[in-house]
N, C-alpha and C positions, 0 to 999 in steps of 0.2 A: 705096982708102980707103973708109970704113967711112961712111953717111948716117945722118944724122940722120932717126929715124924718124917725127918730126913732117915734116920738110922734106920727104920721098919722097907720090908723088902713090900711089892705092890699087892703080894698075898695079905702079907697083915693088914695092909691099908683096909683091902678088900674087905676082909672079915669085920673090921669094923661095922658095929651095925648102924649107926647114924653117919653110913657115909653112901652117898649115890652114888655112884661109877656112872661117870658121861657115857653116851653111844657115841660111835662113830657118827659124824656130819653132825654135831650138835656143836650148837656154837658157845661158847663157854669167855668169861673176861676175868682175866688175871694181871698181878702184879709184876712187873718184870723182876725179879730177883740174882738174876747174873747176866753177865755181855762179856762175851769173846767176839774173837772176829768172825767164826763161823758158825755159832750158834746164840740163841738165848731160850732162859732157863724161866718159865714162868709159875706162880706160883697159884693152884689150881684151889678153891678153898682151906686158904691155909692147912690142906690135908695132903695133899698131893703136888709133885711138879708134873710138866708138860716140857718137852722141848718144841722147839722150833730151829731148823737148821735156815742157812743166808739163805740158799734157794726158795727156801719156801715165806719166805719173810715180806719179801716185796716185791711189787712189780717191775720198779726202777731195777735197773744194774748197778749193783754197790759193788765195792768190795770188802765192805767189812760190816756187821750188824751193829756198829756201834755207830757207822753214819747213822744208824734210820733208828733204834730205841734206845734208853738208855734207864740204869736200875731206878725202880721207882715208878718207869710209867703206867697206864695203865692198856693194854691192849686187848684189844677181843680178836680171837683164832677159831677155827673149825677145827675138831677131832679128826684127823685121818686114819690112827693108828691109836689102839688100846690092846697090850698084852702084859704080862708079868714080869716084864722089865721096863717097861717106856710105856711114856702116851706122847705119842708124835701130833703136835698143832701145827696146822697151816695157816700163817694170815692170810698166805697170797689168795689160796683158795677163795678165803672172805672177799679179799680183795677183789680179787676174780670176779666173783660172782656178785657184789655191789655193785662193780664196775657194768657187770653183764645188765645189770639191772637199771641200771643210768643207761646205760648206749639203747637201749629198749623201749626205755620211754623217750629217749632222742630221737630213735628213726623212728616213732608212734606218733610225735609233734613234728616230724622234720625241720629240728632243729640243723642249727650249724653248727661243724664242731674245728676244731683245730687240730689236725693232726703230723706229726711228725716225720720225714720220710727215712725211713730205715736201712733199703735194699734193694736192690732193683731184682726181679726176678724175672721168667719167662712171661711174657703177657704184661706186663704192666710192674706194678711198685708196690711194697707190703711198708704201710704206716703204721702207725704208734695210737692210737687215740683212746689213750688207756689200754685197750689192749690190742695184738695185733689187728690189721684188715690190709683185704686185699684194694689195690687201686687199679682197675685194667687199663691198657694203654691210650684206648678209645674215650676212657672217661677222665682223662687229664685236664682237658682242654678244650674247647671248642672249634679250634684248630688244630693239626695236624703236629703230632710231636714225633722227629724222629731220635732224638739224644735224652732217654731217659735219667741217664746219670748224673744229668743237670742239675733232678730235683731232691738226691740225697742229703738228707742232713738238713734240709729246708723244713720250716712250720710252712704245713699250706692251711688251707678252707677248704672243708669236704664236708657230704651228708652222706649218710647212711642211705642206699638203696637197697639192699639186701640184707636181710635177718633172718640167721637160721638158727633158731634157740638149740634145735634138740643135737647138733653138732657144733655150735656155736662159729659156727662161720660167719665175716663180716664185708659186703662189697659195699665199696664207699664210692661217690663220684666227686671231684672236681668239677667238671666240667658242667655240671648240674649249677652249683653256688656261682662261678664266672659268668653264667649263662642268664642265671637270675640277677646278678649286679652289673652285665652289660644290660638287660631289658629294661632296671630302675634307672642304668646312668641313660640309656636311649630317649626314654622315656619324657625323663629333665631334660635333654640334648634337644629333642624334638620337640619340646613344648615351646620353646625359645627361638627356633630357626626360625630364618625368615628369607622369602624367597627374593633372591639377587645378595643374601648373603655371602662375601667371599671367605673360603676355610680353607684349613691348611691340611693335608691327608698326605696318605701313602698309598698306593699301587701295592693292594693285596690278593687280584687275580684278574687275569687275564680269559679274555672270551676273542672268537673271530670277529663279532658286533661289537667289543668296546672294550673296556677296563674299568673293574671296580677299584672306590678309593675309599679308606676307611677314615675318618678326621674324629677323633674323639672317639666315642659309643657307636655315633653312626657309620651306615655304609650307602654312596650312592653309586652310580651306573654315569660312565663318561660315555658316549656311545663315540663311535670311530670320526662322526660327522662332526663332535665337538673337542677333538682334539688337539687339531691345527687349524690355523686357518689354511693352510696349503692343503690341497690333496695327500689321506695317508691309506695306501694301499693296504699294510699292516700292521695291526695294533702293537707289535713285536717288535718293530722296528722305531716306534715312537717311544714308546716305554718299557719298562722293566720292573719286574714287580721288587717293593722294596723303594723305587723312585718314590720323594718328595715330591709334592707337586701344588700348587695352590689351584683351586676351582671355584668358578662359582655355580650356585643352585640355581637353578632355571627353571623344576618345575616340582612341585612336591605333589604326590597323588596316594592322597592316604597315607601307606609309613613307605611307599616307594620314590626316592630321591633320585632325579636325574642334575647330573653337573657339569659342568663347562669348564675344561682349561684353556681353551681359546678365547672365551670371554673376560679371560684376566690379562690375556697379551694383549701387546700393540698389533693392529693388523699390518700385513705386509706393506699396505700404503702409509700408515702412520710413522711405523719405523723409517723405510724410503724418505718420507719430509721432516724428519728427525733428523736425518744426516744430508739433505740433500737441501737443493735452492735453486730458486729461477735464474739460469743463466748457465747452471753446469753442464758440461759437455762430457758426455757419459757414452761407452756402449752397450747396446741391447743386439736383442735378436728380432726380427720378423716372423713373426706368428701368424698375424692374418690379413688379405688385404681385401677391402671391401672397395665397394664403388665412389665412395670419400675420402678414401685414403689409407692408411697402411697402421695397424697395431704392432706395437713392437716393445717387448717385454722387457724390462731396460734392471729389472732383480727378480726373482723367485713371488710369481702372484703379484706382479708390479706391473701391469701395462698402462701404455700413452698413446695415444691416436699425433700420427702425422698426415696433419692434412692433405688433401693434394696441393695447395696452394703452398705447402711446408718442403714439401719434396725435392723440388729443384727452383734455381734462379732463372732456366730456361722453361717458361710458362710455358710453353708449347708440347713439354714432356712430360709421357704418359707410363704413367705408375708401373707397370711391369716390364717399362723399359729403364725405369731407374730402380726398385725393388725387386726383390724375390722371395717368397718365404721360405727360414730356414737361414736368410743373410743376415751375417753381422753388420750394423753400420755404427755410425757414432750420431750421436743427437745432441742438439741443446733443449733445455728444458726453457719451454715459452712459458707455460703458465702453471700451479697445482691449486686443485682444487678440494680441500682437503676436507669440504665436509661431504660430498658427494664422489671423491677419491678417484677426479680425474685429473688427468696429466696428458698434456698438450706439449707437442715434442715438435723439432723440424730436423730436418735434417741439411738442408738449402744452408740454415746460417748456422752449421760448424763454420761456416767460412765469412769471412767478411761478405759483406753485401757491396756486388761488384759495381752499383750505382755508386756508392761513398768510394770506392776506388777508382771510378772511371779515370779525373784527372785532367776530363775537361771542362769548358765553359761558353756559353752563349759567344756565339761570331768564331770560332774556331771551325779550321775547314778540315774535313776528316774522312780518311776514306772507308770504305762498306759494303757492303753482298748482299744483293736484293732477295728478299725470302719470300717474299707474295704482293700481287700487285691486284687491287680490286679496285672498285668502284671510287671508295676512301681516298683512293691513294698507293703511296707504295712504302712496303714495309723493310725498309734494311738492317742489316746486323752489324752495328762498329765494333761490337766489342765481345767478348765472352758473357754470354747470358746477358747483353745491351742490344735491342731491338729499339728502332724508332720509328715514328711515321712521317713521309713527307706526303703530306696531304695534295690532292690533284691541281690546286692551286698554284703549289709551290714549284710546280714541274718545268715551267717554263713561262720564259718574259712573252712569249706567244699564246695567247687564252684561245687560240684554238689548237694548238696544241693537244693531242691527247696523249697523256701518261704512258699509257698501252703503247705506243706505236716509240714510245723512246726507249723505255726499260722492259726489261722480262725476268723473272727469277733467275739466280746466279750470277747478274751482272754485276758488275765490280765497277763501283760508281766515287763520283767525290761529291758530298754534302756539307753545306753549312750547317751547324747546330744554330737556329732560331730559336730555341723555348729545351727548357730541360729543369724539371722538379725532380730532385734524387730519392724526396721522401716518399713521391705515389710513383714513383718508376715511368713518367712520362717523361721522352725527347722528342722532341719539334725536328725535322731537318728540311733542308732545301736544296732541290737540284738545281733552280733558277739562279741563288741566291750565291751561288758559285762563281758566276759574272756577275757583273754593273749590269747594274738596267739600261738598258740600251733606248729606251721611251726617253729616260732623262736624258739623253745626252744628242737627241736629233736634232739638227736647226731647220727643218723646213718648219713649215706653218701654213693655215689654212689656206687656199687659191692657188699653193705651190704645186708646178706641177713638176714630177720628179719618174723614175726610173722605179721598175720593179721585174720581179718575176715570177710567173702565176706559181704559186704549189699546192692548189688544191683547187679543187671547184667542186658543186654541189648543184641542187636543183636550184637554188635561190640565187647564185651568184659564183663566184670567184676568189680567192684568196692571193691578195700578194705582198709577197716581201720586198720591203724597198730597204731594210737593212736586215743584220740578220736581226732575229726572232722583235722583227718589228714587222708586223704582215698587217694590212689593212683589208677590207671585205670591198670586194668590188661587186655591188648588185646587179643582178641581168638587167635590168630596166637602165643601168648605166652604162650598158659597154656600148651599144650603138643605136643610134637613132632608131635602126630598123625593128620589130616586132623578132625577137627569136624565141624557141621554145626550148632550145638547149643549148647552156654554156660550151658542152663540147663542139657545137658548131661553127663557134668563131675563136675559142682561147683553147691551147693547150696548155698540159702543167711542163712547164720549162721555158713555157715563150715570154720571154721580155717587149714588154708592156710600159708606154708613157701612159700615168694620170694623173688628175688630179685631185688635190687632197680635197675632199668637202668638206670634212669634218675632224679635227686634229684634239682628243682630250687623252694627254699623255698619262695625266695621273688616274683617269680609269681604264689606259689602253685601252682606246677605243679610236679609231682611223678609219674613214669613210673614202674611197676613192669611186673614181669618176673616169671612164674615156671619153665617155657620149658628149661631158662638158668641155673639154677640150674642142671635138670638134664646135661642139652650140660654140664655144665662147672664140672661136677661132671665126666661124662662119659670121657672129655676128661682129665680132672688130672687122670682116671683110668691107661688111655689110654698113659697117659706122664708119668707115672710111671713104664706103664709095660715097655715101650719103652729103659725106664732109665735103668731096668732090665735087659733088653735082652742085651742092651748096657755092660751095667758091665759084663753079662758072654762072653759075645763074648769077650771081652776084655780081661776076666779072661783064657778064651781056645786058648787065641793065643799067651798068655805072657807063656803059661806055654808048649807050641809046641817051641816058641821060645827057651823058656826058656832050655827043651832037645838035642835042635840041639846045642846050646852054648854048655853043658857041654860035646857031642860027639865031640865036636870041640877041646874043651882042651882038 
């Protein structure tokens, strides 16, 4: 009679003469016939069963073998165990070793695999990629990781770099796959850049020369010079890695990228006429003063030249007597010139312009302190930084009068304002003009002979005043009949003098006197008088001889 081959112990099986007995490591495919949770029961040529316990079941972690088969299926196991109670199968083993055998011809292609992160161990991370591998810490990333624990539990991208069948040890990289998918995204990045493009990046290291910035795939080099536009002594001080920052490319050489963050700011002068305008009255510093005039840095990399003509309302003052560098002052902004980024300052009109405040007007009489007297003329001061000239003309109703000989610097004078332009800084004055003209207002006239007193004489003549500053020129050929060779021999300056006028034109003051005509014109009225005499008696001695022979006649 024929057994039941569940009922037969593994001897009888054995005996059986049309039955093989598997070897261990032979890989064998049966029916699954029972499922608990911790084992299944397969059924081995409908002659024999095989177990298989959870562990040895799957790769995954289950807890029970009814997740992963169920009665009916069909599975294939390796023998690990054959004795005369049991025959023990391993899927995993199968498992195992297909698996070994995919990951084999993966690191032989350098495929890419997806692996799971399990555990962080000493040196790096042990992933899942079907079966364990190790991941060092150095092969993470292409950067620097120091919090391992971040990547537990994470699917990353790794390749296989080591393969050691006959222990079956597995080292995988990260940092290989990242390295190769920033070179593809670089690649794209870089085919498309274009020089003066502006990008937006991050500050991911720092040098003593400058700071790297990484925008996308790419990385370029900001060097220290193209930072700021202000002077940056340390790259430390301007940035910090992890800083946003926008740049532009300025030069590309090959795959090496240089960029600019000053070239996406405003420059210091742009910002400055951004917030500022002609007319504001600001303070700065003095920085440097040159032989034109004074720079003075009125923000950070903002300077404006004040001219000398800017400096003071007193033209006469010199630059290091109104500046100093290192001095605060206050400026008004004259002019910006914003495509050559200068700035033209004064410093003279923070304050009103003391011509518009003077406060006077032509024919006003005013007094003043003479500050130089030249050839010109003379130079006086009426006002605070108001200087004017009274020209040698205007000095006196006397035109030989010399300027020099009335005023000297420091005198303290009163002038009429003649002539005054507020917009070119010219005033007119007059010393003369302080009195009435005294020409206008004479009554002699020419032939008069009138009262003087010499005050001056020279080699050509004599000088005198017959009112004040009415002096007429007495020539040596007029003071006396006689030949002299020197006025001092007959006229001193203080002697009173009759003459007469030769020559009277008021309105060019000009007065011609005469003594010598006095006497001529004295001698000859003697001289037409005696004449008139001698006339009458001849007259009288021939009417009266006449006058005899008539009366002999009758």
């Amino acid at each position: 009679m024929k057994q039941n081959p569940e009922e037969m112990t593994m001897s009888e099986v054995l005996s059986m003469a049309n039955f093989d007995l598997p070897a261990v490591n032979d890989v064998i495919e049966g029916e699954v016939v029972r499922v608990t949770n911790q084992e299944v029961t397969v059924d081995i040529h409908g002659a024999t069963e095989g177990t298989i316990y959870l562990n040895e079941l799957t790769l995954d972690k289950v807890d029970s073998a009814k997740d992963v088969v169920k009665i009916g299926d069909k599975i294939k196991a390796m023998i690990k165990k054959v004795d005369d109670e049991q025959i023990l199968l391993s899927r995993r083993a199968l498992l195992e070793y297909e698996r070994f055998q995919e990951l084999k011809t993966a690191f032989e292609k350098g495929e890419t695999l997806v692996a799971k992160v399990e555990r962080v161990v000493k040196g790096g991370l042990i992933v899942n990629i079907g079966l364990e591998a190790f991941l060092p810490a150095n092969m993470i990333d292409v950067k620097y990781v120091s919090d391992l624990n971040q990547y537990v539990s994470q699917e990353i991208p790794v390749r296989i770099v080591e393969f050691n069948a006959r222990n079956r040890k597995i080292k995988v990289s990260r940092k290989m796959v990242i390295a190769e998918q920033l070179k593809a995204a670089r690649d794209e990045q870089f085919s498309t850049l274009a020089l003066g493009e502006i990008v937006e990046g991050e500050v991911v290291r720092i040098e003593k020369y400058g700071a790297f910035v990484r925008f996308g795939s790419l990385e370029g080099l900001v060097h220290i010079s193209e930072i700021s536009h202000l002077p940056v002594a340390n790259v430390e001080d301007a940035l910090t890695v992890g800083q946003k920052v926008s740049a532009k490319v300025i030069k590309i050489d090959g795959t090496k990228l240089q960029l600019s963050i000053k070239a996406t700011l405003m420059t210091p002068f742009e910002q400055f006429a951004s917030t500022h305008q002609v007319g504001d009255v600001l303070d700065g510093q003095v920085v440097r003063l040159m032989d034109f005039g004074a720079f003075v840095e009125v923000t950070a990399g903002v300077e404006g030249l004040v001219h000398l003509s800017e400096l003071s309302w007193d033209h006469k003052a010199k630059l290091d007597e109104v500046v100093s560098e290192g001095q605060t002052v206050r400026v008004r902004i004259l002019s910006m010139d914003n495509k050559n980024h200068r700035l033209a300052l004064s410093i003279k009109q923070v304050e009103q312009d003391p011509w518009v405040a003077f406060g006077h007007q032509v024919g006003d009489v005013i007094k003043g302190q003479v500050t130089n007297v030249t050839d010109l003329g003379a130079f006086i001061k009426v006002a605070p930084y108001i200087e004017g000239l009274c020209h040698y003309t205007e000095a006196s109703w006397n035109p030989q009068m010399k300027l020099a000989s009335m005023v000297a610097p420091m005198d303290e004078v009163e002038v009429k304002i003649i002539s005054l332009d507020a917009k070119k800084h010219r005033l007119g004055l007059s010393l003369r003009q302080v009195k009435s003209n005294p020409w206008e207002s004479v009554t002699f006239k020419t032939l008069d002979v009138v009262k003087g007193t010499v005050v001056a004489t020279n080699d050509r003549g004599a000088f005198v005043a017959v009112e004040e500053d009415v002096v007429g020129f007495l020539p040596m050929n007029q003071i006396t009949e006689k030949r002299i060779s020197r006025v001092e021999d007959v006229l001193t300056v203080g002697q009173e003098v009759e003459v007469k006028v030769t020559r009277f034109e008021p309105k060019q003051f000009k007065l011609e006197l005469s003594i010598r005509r006095i006497v001529e014109d004295a001698e000859r009225e003697e001289f037409n008088n005696y004449m008139q005499k001698q006339e009458a008696m001849e007259n009288e001695t021939l009417g009266d001889l006449f006058g005899d022979a008539l009366k002999n006649l009758l």
